[in-house]
N, C-alpha and C positions, 0 to 999 in steps of 0.2 A: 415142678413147675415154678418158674420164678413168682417173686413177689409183685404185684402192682407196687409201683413206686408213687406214693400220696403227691398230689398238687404243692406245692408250697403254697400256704396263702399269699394275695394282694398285701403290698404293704398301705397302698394307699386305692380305695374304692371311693369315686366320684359319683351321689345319687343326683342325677342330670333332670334337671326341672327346665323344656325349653321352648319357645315360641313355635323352632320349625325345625328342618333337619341338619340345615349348616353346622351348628355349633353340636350336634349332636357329633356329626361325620369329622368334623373337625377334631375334635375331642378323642376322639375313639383314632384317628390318625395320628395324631400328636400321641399317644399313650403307648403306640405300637412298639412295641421291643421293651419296655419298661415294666415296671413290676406296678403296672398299675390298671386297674377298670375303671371304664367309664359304662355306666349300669344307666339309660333312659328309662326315667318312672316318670316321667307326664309330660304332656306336650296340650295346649290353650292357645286360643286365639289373643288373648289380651293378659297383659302382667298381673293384674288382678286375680283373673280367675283362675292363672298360673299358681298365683301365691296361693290362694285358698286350697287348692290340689294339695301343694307342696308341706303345708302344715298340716292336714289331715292326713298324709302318706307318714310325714314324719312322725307324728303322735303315737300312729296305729303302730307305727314300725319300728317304736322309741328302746325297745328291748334286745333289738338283734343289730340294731347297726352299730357294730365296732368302734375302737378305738382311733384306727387308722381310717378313718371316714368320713364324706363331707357331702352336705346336701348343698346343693347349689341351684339357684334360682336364676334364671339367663335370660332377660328381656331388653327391648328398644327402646329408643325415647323420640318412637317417628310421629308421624303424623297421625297415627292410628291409636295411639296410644297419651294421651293427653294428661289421664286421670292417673298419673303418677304417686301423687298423695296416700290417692286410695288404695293402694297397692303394698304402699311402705303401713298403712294403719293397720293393716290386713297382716301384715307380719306379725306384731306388736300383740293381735289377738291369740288368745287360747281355744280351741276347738271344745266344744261340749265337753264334758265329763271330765274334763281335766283343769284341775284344782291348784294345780303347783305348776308354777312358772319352769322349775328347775326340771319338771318333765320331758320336759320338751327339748328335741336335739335343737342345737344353735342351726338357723340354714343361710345361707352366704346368699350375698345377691351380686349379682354379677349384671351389673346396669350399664348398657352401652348408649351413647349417645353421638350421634345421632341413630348408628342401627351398628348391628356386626359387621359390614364391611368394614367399619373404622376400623377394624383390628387387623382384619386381612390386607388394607394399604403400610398402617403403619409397619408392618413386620416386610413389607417389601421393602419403605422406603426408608424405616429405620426412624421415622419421626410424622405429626402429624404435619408440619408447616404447606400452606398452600390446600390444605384439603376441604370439600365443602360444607358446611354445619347440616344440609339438606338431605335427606333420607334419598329421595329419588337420586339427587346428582351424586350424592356417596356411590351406590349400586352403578350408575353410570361409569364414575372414576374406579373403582376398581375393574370394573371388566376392561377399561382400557390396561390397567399395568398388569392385571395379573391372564395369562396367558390362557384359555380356555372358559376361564369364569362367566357367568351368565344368570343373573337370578331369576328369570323365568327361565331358562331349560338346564341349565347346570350349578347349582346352588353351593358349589365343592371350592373348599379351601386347596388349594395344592401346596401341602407342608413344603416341599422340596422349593419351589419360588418362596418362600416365607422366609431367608436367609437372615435379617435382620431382627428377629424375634426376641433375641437379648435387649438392646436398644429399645423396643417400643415396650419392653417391661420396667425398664429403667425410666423412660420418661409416664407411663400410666401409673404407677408404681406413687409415684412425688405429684401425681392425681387423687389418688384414692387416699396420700397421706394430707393430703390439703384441703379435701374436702368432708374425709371422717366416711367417705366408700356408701354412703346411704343415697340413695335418690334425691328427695329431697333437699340434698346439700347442693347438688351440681346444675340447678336452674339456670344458672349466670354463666355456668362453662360452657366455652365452644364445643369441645368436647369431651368423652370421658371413655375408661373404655377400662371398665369394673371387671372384665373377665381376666387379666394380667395377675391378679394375686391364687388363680387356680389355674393359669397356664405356667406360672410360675411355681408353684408346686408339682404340676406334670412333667417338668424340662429336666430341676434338678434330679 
């Protein structure tokens, strides 16, 4: 009887910390054919209680998550979400019983502004110029360019329309270097779109 022949491991595994399913589905699209997971471990109605999820998964979880590994925190900066501050303090915090800063895995924040559609226009149109700083009208302009798209009944990226996705990492990219990639830095930006440094990591 032949051997089972073992898995190769992930070279690279994504722990996905995310508001709703888009960036989930997107993610897990994007990764397809690539030696890479995207693993959802918590999903919250607000970045906050995102974050706090996110540093008590990592804490508990601080021994088995590998080298090749990245917890990522994925929220909006709409209208629903105001208490941005509070969100980035909440990172910055240590969870009970843990005493040492250096315990704790580092977790990435992936901050978009005005919401995730910004990421799904720019990758159409290659840039954001012309695009609206508004939550609602963002949601609006992308269902006009991207073909099927619909946030209440179809929440789905379609990688295959997303053709320009180098470009909008190039320009997000000289975003996250300009502002230091933290929330509280991009107050004053039209907009930002913090998931480009781990979709850039999924592409290469």
């Amino acid at each position: 009887m032949a051997k089972e022949i073992a898995k190769k491991p992930f070279e690279f595994v994504v722990y996905l910390f995310s508001e709703g399913e888009t960036e989930v589905r997107y993610l897990k699209d994007l990764s397809n054919g690539k030696n890479v997971q995207v693993v959802r471990c918590g999903m919250d109605a607000t970045p906050w209680s995102l974050m706090r999820t996110a540093r008590k998964w990592a804490y508990l979880n601080r021994r088995s998550i590998g080298k090749g590994s990245g917890i990522w925190v994925i929220f909006d900066d709409d209208e629903k979400n105001a208490d941005i501050a509070k969100t980035v303090a909440e990172l910055g915090q240590l969870p009970k019983g843990c005493n040492k800063k250096s315990a704790m895995p580092v977790i990435n924040v992936g901050y978009m502004k005005p919401c995730i559609e910004l990421w799904g226009a720019m990758c159409i149109l290659g840039n954001a110029r012309g695009l609206p700083q508004m939550h609602g009208q963002m949601e609006s302009r992308l269902k006009a360019i991207m073909k099927g798209y619909d946030h209440d009944t179809n929440r789905y990226f379609d990688v295959k329309q997303m053709a320009k996705t180098t470009e909008a990492i190039k320009l997000a990219m000289s975003w996250v270097s300009q502002f230091g990639g933290f929330p509280h830095c991009v107050g004053s930006a039209a907009h930002y779109a913090g998931i480009a440094p781990l979709v850039s990591k999924i592409s290469c």
